[in-house]
N, C-alpha and C positions, 0 to 999 in steps of 0.2 A: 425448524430448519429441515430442510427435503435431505433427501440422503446423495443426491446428484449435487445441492449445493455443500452437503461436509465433505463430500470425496473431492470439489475442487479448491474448497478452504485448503484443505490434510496438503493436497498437492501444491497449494501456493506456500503454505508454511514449511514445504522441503525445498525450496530455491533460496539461493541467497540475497541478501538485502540487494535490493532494484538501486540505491544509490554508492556504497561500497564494496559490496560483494562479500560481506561477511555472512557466518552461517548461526542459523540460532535467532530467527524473526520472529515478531510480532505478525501478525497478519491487519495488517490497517483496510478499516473502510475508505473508500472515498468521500470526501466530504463536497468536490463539486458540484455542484447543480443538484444540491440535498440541503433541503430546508432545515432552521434549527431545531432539533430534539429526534431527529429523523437519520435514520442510517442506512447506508445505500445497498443495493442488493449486495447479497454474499457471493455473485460474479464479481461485481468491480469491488478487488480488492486486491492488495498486492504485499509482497513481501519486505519489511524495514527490521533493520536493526534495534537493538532498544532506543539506541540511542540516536538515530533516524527515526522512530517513532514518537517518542517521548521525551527525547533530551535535549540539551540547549540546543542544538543544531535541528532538532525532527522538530516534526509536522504538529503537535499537538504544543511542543513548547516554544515555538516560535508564533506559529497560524498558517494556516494553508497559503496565503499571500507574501507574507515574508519568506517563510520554507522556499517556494517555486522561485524569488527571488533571488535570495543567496546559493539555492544550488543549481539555480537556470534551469530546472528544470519543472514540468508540468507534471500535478496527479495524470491528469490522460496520458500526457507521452508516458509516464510510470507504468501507468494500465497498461498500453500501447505494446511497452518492454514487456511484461509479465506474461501477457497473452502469446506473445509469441514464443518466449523462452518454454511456457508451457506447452506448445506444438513440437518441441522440437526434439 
């Protein structure tokens, strides 16, 4: 890991979770348009709760398809959110 992609890791792990706004994130890859066993650059990544990350309602315990279904919303628009709260 280059020290440009830890310093913007450090910075997505001090926002709050991108779906509730809780504090205290995981920092999740993207798993769109990333092949299996393959993890997406250390830019697209975004800030999730545990339990947005890993729990019955996140991304890893439901699947990135059902996730973006029940909370209507897209890993990119995720990104999308991230990226800009990070500019601001």
């Amino acid at each position: 890991m280059t020290k440009a992609e830890k310093q913007h890791m450090d910075r997505v792990a001090q926002l709050p979770c991108a779906i509730c706004g809780a504090v205290g994130v995981h920092v999740h890859h993207l798993r769109t348009g990333v092949g299996m066993g393959k993890r997406a650059s250390n830019f697209d990544t975004l800030p999730l709760c545990p339990e947005h990350h890993q729990g019955s309602t996140g991304i890893h315990g439901m699947g990135r398809k059902a996730f973006e279904r029940y909370h209507g919303v897209t890993e990119i628009d995720l990104l999308a959110k991230t990226k800009a709260d990070l500019c601001q």
